[in-house]
N, C-alpha and C positions, 0 to 999 in steps of 0.2 A: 199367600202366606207360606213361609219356608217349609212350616210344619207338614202340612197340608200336601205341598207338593213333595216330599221322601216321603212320604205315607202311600201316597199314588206311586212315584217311582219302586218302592219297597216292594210292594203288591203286583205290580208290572213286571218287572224281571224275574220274581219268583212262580208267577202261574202266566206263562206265557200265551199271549192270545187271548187274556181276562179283558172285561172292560171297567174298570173303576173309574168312579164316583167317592172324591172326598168333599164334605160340604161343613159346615159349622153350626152347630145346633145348640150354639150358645144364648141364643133368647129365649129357649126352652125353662130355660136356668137363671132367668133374674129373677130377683131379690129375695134371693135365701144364700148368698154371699158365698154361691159357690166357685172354688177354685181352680185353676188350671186350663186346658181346651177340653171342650166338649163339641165333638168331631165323631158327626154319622160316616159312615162309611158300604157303598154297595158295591158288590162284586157277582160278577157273571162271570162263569168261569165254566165250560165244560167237564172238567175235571171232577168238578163237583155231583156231575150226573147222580152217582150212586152211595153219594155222603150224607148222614143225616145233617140234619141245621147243628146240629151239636156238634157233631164230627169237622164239618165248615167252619165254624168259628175257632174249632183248637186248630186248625191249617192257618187261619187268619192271626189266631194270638203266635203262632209259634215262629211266624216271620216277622211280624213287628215285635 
């Protein structure tokens, strides 16, 4: 999926030496009609060593 793979590319260039995982976790999500991709996403990343999970995810939201 295009989506899928600039989400991995995105992620990749911006924390260099991370390893991501994008996957689809859209059967999560049948039949209550919901919309758009629903797209897990894990990142290893050293950098992360000394970031809360909180602090992780705003590194994550602010590159995609």
């Amino acid at each position: 999926m295009e989506l899928f793979t600039k989400i991995k590319s995105k992620l990749e260039q911006a924390l260099p030496g991370a390893t991501v995982t994008v996957k689809s976790e859209a059967s999560q999500h049948q039949g209550h009609n919901a919309g758009g991709a629903h797209v897990g996403v894990i990142v290893m990343y050293a950098g992360f060593k000394n970031q809360s999970v909180v602090e992780q995810h705003q590194t994550i939201y602010k590159i995609l």
